[in-house]
C-alpha positions in Angstrom: 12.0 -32.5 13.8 13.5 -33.9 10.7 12.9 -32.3 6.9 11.0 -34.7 4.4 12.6 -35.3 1.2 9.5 -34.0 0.3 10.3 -30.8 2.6 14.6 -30.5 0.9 12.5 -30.5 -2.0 9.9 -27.9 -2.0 11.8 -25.5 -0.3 15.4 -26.2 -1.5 15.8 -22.8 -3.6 15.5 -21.0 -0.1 17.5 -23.0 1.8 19.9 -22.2 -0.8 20.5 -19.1 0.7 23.8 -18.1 3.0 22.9 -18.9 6.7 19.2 -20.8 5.9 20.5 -24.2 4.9 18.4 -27.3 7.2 18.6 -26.4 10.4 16.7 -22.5 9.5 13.9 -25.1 7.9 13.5 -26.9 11.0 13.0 -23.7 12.8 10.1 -23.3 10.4 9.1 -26.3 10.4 8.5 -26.1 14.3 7.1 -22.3 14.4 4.0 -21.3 15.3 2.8 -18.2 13.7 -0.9 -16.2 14.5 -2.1 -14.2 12.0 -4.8 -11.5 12.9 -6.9 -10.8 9.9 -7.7 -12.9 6.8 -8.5 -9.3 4.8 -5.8 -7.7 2.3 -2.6 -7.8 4.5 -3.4 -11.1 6.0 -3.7 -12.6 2.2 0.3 -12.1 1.3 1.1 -12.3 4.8 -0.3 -16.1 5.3 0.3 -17.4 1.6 4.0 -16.7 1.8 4.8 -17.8 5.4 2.7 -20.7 4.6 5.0 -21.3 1.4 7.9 -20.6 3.0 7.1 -23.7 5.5 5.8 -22.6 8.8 4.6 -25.4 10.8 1.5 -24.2 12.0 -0.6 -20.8 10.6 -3.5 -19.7 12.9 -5.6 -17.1 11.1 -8.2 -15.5 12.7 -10.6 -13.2 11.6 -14.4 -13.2 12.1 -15.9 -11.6 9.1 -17.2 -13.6 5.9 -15.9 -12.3 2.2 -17.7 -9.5 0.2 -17.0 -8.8 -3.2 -16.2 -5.5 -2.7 -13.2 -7.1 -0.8 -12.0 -9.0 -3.8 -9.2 -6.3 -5.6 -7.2 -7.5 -3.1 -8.0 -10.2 -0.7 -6.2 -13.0 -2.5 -6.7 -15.7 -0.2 -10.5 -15.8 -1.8 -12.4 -16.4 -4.8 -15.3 -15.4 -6.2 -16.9 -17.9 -5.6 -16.3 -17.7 -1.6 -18.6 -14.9 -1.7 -20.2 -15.1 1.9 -18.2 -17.7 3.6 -16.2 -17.0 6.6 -12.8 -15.3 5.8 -10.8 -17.7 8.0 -12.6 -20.6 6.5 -11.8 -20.1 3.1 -8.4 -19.1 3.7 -7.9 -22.4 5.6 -8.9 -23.7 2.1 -6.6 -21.2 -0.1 -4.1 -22.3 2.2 -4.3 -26.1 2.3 -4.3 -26.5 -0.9 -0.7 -24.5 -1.3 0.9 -26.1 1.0 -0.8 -29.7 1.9 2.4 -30.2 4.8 2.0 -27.5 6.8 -1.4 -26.9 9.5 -3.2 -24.3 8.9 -5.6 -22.8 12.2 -8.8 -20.9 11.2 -10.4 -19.0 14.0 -14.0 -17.6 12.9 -13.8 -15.2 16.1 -13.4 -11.8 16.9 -10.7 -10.7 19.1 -11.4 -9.0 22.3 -10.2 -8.9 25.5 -12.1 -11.9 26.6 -10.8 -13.8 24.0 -7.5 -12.4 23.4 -5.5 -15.2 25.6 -7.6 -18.4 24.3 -7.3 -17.7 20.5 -3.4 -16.2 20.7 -2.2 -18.7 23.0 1.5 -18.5 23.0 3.1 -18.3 19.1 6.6 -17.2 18.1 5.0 -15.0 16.3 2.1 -12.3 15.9 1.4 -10.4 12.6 -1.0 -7.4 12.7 -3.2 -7.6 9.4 -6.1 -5.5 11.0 -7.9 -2.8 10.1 -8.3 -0.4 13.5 -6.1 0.6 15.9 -8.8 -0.9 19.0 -7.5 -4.4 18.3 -4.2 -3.8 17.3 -3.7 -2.0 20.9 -5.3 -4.7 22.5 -2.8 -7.4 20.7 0.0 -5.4 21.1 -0.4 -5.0 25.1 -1.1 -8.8 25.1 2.6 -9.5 23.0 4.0 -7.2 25.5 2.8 -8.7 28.5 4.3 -12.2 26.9 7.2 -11.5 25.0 5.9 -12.1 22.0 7.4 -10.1 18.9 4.5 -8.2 16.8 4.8 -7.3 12.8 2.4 -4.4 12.7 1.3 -3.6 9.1 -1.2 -1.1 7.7 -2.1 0.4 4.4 -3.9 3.1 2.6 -4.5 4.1 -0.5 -0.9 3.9 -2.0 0.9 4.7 1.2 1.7 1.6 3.8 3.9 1.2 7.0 5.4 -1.7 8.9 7.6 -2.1 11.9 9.0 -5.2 14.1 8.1 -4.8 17.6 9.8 -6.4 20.6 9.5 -5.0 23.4 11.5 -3.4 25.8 14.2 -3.3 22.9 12.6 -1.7 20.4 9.2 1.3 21.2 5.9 -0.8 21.4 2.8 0.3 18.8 1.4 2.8 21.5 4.9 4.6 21.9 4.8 5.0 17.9 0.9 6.0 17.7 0.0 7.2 21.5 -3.6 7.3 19.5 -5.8 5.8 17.0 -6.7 7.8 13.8 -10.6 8.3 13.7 -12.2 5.3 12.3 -12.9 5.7 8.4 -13.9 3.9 4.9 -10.6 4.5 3.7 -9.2 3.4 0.1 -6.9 0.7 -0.9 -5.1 -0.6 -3.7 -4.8 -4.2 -4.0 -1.1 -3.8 -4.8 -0.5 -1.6 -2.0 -1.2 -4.5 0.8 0.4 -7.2 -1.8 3.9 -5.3 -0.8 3.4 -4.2 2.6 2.0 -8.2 3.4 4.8 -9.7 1.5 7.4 -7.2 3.6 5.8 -8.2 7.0 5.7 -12.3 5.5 9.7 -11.3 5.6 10.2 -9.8 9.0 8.9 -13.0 10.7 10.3 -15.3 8.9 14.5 -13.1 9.1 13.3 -13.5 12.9 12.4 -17.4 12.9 15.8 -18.2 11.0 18.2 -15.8 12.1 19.0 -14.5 8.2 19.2 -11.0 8.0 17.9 -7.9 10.1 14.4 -7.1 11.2 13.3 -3.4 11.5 13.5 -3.4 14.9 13.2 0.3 15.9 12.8 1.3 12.7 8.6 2.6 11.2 9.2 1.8 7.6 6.8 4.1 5.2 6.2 2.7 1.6 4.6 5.3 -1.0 3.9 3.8 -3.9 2.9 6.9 -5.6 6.3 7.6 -6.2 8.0 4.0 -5.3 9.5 5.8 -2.0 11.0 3.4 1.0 11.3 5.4 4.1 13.0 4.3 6.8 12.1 6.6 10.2 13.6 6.0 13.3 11.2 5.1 16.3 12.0 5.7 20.4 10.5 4.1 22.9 8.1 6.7 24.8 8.7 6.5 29.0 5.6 7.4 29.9 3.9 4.7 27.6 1.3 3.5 29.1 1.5 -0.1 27.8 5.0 -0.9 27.7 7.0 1.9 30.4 6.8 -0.4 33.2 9.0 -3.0 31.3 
């Protein structure tokens, strides 16, 4: 697939940089990324790979916007108020970026589901809010190679990680179990940086420019602006990815 003048135009400053150039905006261009969650991650996370030129965005997410989720679901406005989450951010997203196809999957994920609405993308991004359906996507990833940007927030504190399995530990081997489901705070900043970080990790591994945090659970607290790198293993006895 060929780049648009249109295309050497719009994202020309990044293709400035060393080892990007054409042929990492072709990549792009061609990629097909899935998105799970139009909420507070899923806002950076879509609006910058969806700036950045992926070819196609699927974001899926079954819940309509409150306004209670407005200090920091960017992909909505006020006036969206009620509409479905992966509706409006279809619209949010459209309108940035007119060239690229944006997906909007008004469905919850399940495992009934799972395989019709992922499909097969070069990528997956976790921008959910329990651990339920972030197991469920990562055993589904694992079972077809398909890298997984895990993401999550909290108050000030958030944590990401690049997931390919069998090289690097799998979501389970990090958290063998779920935290207890709560109401818990959030920032709007706090996913803003966490979103924009995970935005990165898929699109270093689409073009080939720079490392991913493979193996690596970073932990971001903004409290004090703290980056903490922590070193993840792969468990043996994990019961989603030890047979690989």
């Amino acid at each position: 697939m060929k780049l648009t003048q249109d295309d050497k135009v719009r994202y020309g400053r990044q293709m400035l940089m060393p080892g990007w150039g054409a042929e990492a905006q072709k990549r792009l261009k061609t990629a097909r990324v899935f998105v799970a969650g139009a909420g507070g991650l899923g806002s950076p996370v879509s609006i910058y790979l969806a700036v950045a030129g992926i070819g196609q965005l699927v974001i899926c997410d079954a819940d309509r916007v409150e306004l209670s989720n407005l200090n920091r679901q960017i992909l909505h406005p006020d006036a969206r108020v009620g509409h479905l989450k992966a509706l409006s951010a279809g619209e949010t997203l459209g309108s940035l970026n007119p060239d690229i196809e944006v997906v909007p999957q008004a469905e919850y994920l399940d495992k009934d589901s799972v395989e019709r609405l992922v499909g097969r993308p070069d990528a997956v991004v976790d921008c959910l809010d329990n651990f339920e359906t972030r197991y469920l996507l990562n055993r589904y990833c694992l079972d077809h190679g398909i890298p997984f940007v895990h993401g999550a927030v909290s108050g000030m504190v958030g944590q990401l990680t690049f997931i390919s399995a069998p090289e690097t530990p799998c979501l389970r081997c990090i958290f063998p179990h779920a935290p207890p489901k709560e109401l818990f705070p959030v920032l709007g900043a706090t996913p803003g940086i966490v979103g924009s970080m995970q935005a990165m990790e898929v699109l270093k591994y689409l073009t080939g420019v720079g490392e991913t945090l493979k193996g690596t659970l970073l932990i971001f607290e903004g409290d004090e602006m703290l980056f903490t790198p922590i070193r993840a293993n792969r468990a043996p006895s994990c019961p989603d990815c030890g047979h690989l």
